[in-house]
VOGUVO-827245 format. One line per field, with one value per residue (C-alpha): residue number from 1; residue in one letter; x, y, z. Coordinates in nm, 3 decimals, always signed. Example, Ala and Ser with C-alpha at 12.3 -4.5 7.8 and 13.67 -1.06 7.14 Angstrom:
VOGUVO-827245
nr <- (1 | 2) $
rest <- (A | S) $
X <- (+1.230 | +1.367) $
Y <- (-0.450 | -0.106) $
Z <- (+0.780 | +0.714) $
end
This chain:
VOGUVO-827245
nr <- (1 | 2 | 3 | 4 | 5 | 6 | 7 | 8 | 9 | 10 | 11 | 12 | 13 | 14 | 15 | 16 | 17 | 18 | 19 | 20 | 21 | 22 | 23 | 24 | 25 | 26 | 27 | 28 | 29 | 30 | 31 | 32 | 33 | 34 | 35 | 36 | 37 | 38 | 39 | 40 | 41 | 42 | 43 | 44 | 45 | 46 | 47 | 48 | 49 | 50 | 51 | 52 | 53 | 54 | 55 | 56 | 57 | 58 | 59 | 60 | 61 | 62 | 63 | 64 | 65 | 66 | 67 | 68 | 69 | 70 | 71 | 72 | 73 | 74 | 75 | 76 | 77 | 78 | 79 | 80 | 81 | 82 | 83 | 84 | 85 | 86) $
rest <- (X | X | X | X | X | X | X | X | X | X | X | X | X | X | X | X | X | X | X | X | X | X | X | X | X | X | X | X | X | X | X | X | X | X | X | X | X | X | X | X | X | X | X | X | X | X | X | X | X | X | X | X | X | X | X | X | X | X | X | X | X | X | X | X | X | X | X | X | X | X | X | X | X | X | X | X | X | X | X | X | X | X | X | X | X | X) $
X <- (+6.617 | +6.508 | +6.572 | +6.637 | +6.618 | +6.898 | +6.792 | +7.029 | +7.394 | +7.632 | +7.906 | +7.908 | +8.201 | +8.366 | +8.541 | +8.727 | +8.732 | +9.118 | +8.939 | +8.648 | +8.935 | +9.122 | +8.824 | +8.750 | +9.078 | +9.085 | +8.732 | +8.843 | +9.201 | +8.985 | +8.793 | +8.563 | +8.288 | +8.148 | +8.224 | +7.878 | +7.890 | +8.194 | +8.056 | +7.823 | +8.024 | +8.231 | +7.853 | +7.738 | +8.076 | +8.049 | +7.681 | +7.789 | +8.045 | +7.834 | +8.114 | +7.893 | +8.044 | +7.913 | +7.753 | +7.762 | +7.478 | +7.184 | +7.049 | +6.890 | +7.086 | +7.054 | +6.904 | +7.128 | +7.446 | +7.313 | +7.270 | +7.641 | +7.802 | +7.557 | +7.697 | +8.020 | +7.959 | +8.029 | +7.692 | +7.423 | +7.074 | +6.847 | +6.607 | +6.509 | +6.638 | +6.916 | +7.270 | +7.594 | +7.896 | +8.137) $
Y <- (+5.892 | +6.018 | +6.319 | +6.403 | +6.770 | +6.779 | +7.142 | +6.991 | +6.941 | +6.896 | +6.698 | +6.370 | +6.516 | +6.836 | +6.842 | +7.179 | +7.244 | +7.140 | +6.753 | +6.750 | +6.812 | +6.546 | +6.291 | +6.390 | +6.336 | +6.002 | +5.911 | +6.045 | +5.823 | +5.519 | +5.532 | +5.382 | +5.608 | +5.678 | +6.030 | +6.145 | +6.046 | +6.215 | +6.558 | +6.480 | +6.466 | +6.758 | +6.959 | +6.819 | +6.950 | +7.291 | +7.322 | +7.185 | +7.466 | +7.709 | +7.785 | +7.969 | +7.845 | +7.879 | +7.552 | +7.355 | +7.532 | +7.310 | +7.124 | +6.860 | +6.541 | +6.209 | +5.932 | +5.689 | +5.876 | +5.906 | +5.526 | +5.497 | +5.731 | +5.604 | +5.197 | +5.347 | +5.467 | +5.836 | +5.952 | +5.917 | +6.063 | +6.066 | +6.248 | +6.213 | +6.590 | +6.546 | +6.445 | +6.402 | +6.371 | +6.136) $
Z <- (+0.161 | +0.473 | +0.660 | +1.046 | +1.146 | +1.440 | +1.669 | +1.937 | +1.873 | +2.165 | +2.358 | +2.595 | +2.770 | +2.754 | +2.415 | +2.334 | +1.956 | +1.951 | +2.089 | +1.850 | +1.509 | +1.637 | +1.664 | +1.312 | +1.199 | +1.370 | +1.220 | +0.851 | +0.920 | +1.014 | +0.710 | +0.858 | +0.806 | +0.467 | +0.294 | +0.323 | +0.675 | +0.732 | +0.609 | +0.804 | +1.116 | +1.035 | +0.987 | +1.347 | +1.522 | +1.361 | +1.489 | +1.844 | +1.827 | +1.675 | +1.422 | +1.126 | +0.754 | +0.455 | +0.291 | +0.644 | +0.835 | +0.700 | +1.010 | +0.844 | +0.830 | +0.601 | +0.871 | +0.695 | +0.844 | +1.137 | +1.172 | +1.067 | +1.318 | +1.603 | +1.504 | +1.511 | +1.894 | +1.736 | +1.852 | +2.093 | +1.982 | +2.322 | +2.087 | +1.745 | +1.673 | +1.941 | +1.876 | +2.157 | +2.010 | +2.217) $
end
């Protein structure tokens, strides 16, 4: 298992909180992601935000997940430790 430290979380486009819930509700209703992945989602939007909680503020991220939001066009990483939501 490897691990990707993200420093950089942020947007493609202007998403308010209210837009980023929604595309997390539409990934969850999908299911196309896996439930790690998923977590993992919902742990990159609350960084992006900067909304503190307890247990989702580690910024190091399973590379498989990653991989599985990026293939499903979730994510663009023009870094290694840099991830845009879309």
């Amino acid at each position: 298992m490897s691990f990707i430290r993200v420093t950089v979380a942020g947007f493609l486009n202007d998403a308010s909180e209210r837009e980023s819930l929604a595309r997390l509700g539409q990934a969850a209703l999908d299911g196309g992601l896996s439930d790690g992945a998923l977590r993992a989602l919902v742990r990159l939007t609350c960084q992006a935000h900067g909304i503190k909680v307890t247990g989702l503020n580690r910024t190091d991220f399973d590379d498989r997940h990653l991989r599985e939001m990026r293939a499903d066009g979730l994510i663009y990483r023009p870094r290694p430790d840099q991830v845009k939501m879309i």
